[in-house]
C-alpha positions as CSV (number, residue, x, y, z in Angstrom):
1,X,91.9,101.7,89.1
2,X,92.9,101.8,85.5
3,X,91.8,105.0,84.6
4,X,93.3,108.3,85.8
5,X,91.2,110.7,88.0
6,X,88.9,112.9,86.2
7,X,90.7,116.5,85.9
8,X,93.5,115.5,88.0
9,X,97.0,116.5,87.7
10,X,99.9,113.9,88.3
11,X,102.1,116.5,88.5
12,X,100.4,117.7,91.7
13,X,101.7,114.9,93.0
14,X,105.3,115.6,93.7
15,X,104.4,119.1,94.8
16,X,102.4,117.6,97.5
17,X,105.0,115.5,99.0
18,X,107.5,117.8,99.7
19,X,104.9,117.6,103.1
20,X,106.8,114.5,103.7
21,X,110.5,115.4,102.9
22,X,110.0,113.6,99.5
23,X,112.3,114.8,96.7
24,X,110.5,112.7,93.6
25,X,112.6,110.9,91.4
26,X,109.9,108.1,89.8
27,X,106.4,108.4,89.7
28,X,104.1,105.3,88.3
29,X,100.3,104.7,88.1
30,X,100.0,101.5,90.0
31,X,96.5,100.0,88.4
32,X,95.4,98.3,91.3
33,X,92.1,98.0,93.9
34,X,89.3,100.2,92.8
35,X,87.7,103.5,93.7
36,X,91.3,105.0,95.1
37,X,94.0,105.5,92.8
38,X,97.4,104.8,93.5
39,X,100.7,105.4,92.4
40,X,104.3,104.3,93.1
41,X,107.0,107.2,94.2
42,X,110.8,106.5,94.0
43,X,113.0,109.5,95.8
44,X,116.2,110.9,94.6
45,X,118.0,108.7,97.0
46,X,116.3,105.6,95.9
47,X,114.1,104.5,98.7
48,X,110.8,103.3,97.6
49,X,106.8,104.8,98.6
50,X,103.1,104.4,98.1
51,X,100.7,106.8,97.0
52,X,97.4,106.9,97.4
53,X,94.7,109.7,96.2
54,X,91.0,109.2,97.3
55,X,88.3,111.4,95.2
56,X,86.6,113.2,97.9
57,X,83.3,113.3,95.5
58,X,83.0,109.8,95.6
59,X,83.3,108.1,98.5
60,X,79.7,107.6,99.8
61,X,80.9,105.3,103.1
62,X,82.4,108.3,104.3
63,X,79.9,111.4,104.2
64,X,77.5,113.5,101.4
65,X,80.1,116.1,100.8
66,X,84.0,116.3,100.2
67,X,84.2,118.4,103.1
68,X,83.0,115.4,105.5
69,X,84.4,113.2,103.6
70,X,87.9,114.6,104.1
71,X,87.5,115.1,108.1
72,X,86.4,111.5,108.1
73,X,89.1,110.1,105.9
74,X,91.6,112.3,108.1
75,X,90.4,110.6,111.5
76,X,90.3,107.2,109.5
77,X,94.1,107.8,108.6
78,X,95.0,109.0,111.8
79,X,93.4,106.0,113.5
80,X,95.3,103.5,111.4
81,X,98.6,105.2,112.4
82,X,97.6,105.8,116.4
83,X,96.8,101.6,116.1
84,X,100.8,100.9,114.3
85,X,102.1,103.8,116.3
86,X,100.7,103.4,120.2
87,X,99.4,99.9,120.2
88,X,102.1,98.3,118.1
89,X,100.2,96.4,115.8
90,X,102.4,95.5,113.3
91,X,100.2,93.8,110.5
92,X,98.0,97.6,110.1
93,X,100.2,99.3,106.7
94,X,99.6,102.8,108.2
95,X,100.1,106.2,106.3
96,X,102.9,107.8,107.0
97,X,102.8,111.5,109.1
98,X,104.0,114.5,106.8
99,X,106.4,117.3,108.5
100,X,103.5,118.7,110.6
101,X,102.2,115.5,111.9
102,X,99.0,115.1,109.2
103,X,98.4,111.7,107.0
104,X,96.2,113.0,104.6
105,X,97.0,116.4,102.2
106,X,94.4,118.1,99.9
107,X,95.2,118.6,97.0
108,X,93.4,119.5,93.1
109,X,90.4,121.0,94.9
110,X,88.5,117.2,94.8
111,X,91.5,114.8,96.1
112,X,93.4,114.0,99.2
113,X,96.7,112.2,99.0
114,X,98.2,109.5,101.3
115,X,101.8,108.3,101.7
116,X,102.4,104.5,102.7
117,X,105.5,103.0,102.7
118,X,106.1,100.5,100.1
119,X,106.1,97.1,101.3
120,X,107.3,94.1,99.8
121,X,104.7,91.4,99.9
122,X,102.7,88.8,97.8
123,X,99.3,90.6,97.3
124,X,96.1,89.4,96.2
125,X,92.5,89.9,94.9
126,X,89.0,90.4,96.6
127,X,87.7,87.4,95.2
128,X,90.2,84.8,96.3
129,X,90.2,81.8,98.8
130,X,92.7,82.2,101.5
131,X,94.5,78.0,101.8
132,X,93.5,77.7,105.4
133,X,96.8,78.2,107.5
134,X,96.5,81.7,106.2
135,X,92.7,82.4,106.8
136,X,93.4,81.1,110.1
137,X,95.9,84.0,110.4
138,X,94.2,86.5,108.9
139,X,91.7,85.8,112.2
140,X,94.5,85.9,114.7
141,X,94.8,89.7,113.5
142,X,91.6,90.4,113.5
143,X,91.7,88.7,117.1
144,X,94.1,90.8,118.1
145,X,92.6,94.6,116.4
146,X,89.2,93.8,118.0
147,X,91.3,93.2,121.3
148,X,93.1,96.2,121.1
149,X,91.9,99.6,122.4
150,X,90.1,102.2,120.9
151,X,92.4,105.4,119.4
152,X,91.3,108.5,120.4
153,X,89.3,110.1,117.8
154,X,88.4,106.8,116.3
155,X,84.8,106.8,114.4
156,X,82.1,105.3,116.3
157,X,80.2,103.9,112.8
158,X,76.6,103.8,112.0
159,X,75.6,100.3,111.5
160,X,72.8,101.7,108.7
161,X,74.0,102.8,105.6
162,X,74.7,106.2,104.3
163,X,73.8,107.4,101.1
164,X,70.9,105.4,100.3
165,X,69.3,109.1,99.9
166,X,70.2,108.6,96.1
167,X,69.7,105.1,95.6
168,X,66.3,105.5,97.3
169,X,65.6,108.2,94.6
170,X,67.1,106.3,91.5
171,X,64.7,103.7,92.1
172,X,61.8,105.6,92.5
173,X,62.6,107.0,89.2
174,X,65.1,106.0,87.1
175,X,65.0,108.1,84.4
176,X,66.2,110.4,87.2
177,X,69.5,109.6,86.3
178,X,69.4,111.3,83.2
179,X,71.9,111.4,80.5
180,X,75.7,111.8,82.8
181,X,77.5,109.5,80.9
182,X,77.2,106.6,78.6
183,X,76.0,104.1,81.7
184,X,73.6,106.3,83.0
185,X,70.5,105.0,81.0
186,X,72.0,101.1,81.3
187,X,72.2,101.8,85.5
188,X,68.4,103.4,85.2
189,X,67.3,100.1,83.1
190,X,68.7,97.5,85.9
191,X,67.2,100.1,88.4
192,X,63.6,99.4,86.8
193,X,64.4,95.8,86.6
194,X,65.5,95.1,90.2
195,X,63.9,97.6,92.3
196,X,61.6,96.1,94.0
197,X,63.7,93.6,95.5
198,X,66.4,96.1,95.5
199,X,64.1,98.0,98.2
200,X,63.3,94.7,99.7
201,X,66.6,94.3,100.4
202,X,66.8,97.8,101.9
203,X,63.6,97.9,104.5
204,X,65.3,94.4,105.9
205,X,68.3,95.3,106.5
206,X,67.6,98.9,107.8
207,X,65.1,96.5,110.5
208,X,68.1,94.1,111.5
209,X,70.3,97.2,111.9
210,X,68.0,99.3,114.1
211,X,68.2,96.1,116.7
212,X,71.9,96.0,116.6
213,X,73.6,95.5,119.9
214,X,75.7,98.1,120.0
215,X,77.4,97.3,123.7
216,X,79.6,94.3,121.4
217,X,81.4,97.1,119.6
218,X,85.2,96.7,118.8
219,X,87.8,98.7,116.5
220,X,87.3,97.0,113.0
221,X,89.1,97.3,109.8
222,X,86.0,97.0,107.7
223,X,87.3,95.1,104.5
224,X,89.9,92.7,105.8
225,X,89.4,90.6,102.2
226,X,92.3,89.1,100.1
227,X,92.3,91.9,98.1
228,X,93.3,94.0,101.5
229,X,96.0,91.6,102.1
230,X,100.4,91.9,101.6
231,X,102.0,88.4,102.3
232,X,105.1,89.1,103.9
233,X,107.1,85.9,105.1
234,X,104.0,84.0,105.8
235,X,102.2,86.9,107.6
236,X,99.6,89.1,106.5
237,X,99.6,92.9,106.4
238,X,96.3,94.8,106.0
239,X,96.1,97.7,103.9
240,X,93.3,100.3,103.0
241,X,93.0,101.8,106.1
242,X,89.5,104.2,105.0
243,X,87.1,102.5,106.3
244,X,88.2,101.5,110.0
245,X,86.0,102.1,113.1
246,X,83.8,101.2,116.0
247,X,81.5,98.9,115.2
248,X,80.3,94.8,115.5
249,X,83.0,92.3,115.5
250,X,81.1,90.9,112.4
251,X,81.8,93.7,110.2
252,X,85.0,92.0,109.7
253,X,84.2,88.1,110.4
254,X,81.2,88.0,107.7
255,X,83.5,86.3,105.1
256,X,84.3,83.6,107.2
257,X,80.8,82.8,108.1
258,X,80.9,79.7,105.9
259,X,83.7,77.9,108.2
260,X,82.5,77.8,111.8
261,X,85.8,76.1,112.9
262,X,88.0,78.9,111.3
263,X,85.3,80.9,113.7
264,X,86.0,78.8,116.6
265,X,90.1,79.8,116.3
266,X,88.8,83.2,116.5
267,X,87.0,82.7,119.4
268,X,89.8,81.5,120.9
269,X,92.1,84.7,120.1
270,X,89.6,87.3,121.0
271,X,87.0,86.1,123.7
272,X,84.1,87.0,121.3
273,X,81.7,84.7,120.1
274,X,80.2,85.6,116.4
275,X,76.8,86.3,116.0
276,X,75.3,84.4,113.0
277,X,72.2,86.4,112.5
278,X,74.8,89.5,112.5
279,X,77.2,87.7,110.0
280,X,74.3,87.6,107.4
281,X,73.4,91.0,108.1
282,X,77.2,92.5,107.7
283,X,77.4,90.3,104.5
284,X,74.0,91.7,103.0
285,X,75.7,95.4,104.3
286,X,78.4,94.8,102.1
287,X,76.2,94.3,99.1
288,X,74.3,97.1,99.9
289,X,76.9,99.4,100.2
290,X,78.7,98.7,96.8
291,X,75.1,99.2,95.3
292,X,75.1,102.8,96.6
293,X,78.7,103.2,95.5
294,X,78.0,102.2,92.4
295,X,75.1,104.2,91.8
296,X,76.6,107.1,92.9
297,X,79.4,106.9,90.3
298,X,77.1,106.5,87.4
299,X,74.2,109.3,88.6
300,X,77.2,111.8,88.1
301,X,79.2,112.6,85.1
302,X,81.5,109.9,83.3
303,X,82.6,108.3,80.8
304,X,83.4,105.2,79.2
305,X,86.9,103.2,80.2
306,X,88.1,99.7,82.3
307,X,86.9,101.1,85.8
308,X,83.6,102.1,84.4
309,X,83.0,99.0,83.1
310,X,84.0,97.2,86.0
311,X,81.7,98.8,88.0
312,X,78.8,98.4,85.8
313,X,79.5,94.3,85.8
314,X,80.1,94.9,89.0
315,X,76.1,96.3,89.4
316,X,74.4,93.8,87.1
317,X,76.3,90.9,89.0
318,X,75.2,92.3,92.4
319,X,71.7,93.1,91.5
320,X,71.4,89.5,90.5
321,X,72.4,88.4,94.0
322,X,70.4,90.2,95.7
323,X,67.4,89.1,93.1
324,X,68.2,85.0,94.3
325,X,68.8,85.5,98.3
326,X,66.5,84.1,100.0
């Protein structure tokens, strides 16, 4: 994110680290990823950190309200830190534990902070192509998460999406999204355009998810693209840690589906064999799910800057996919 949270403070920043023993010496907006913001702390003794703030008003995936969406994002943390923590598992960048044990602090009324620490790594983007030796470990680690054993506390996640509530609505009537910022009537336009196959889209998936087999159900990262990736010496480290939980082992395999003998290797490593019909449906999730996000952003109040417009190409670009899927 290149743009600063609305209202937000930096200085509350430093204040709220003091939960982790952090004196703050350096604090940098790190423009990277998109919907959390991020910054990079250096302490008074020189050792390096990661900070992370989510806006608890918009995070759809996670609840309706920023009071579920901070006990969610608090067990999602925790989980990631029970997996490096208990089970070892040394490719999961888990937030660190302040002084009384918690990974996530309020703070600024809308926002929760995270502490990483800050690793030294080749990242990458969400839209890359992995060279094959490191796809192929990419699914070794996911081998070895959907191996591993559920944390307690971990989220047992709805394979239907949440939030559709407002996108459901938007459609129906578009002018519904009224005059919040200078997208709003743009977003309400493509709305008109593509709704019908927009709630196309919608019905079928909500049908493939209602027959979900829920019994296959491992622990899964949720977005284990390049863009969630740290090199570090030929390994990869996963990062982004908010969306972990219970669910199909396809939730994370769906953008490999095009390489059935990168599938195979995985097979191998974990025992489980990928279900094709469920790849297609995790892939068309993923669609469906930024669509809601999306919407969401623009229905409330913004404005005009880099992440706004990113997410508005982002919108029209999606809405055109789902217009030529079969």
């Amino acid at each position: 994110m290149r743009d600063l949270p609305t209202g937000f403070d930096e200085r509350w920043i430093p204040d709220a680290l003091t939960a982790w023993d952090i004196d703050t010496a350096t604090l940098t907006h790190a423009p990277v990823g998109f919907g959390d913001h991020h910054w990079r702390i250096t302490d008074t003794s020189g050792w390096g950190w990661f900070a992370t703030v989510a806006d608890l008003e918009h995070k759809t995936f996670l609840g309706a309200d920023p009071e579920t969406v901070l006990t969610r994002l608090e067990g999602a943390m925790d989980t990631a830190a029970r997996l490096r923590e208990d089970q070892g598992l040394d490719f999961v960048v888990a937030p660190l534990r302040s002084a009384d044990g918690s990974t996530v602090r309020p703070i600024g009324g809308r926002y929760a902070l995270s502490v990483l620490p800050w690793v030294e790594g080749e990242s990458g983007g969400f839209g890359d192509t992995l060279p094959a030796e490191r796809r192929d470990r990419v699914l070794l680690a996911l081998a070895e998460l959907h191996r591993s054993a559920r944390p307690r506390g971990i989220r047992e996640l709805p394979v239907g999406l949440e939030g559709t509530d407002l996108l459901f609505s938007a459609v129906a009537d578009p002018g519904g999204l009224g005059d919040q910022g200078p997208f709003s009537t743009r977003v309400g336009g493509l709305l008109a355009e593509h709704g019908d196959v927009l709630m196309e889209r919608l019905t079928g998936f909500e049908r493939g998810a209602a027959g979900v087999d829920r019994s296959r159900s491992v622990v899964t990262h949720g977005e284990p693209h390049p863009g969630n990736l740290l090199w570090c010496d030929g390994r990869p480290r996963l990062v982004d840690w908010d969306t972990v939980g219970v669910a199909a082992p396809e939730r994370d395999l769906w953008p490999f589906a095009d390489d059935p003998e990168a599938l195979d290797r995985y097979t191998e490593g974990s025992g489980l064999v990928p279900d094709r019909d469920l790849l297609d449906l995790y892939r068309l999730r993923w669609d469906l799910r930024d669509v809601v996000e999306f919407v969401d952003l623009f229905a409330g109040p913004h404005g005009h800057g880099p992440d706004t417009e990113r997410a508005y190409r982002g919108l029209v670009e999606l809405l055109a996919r789902l217009e030529d899927e079969d």
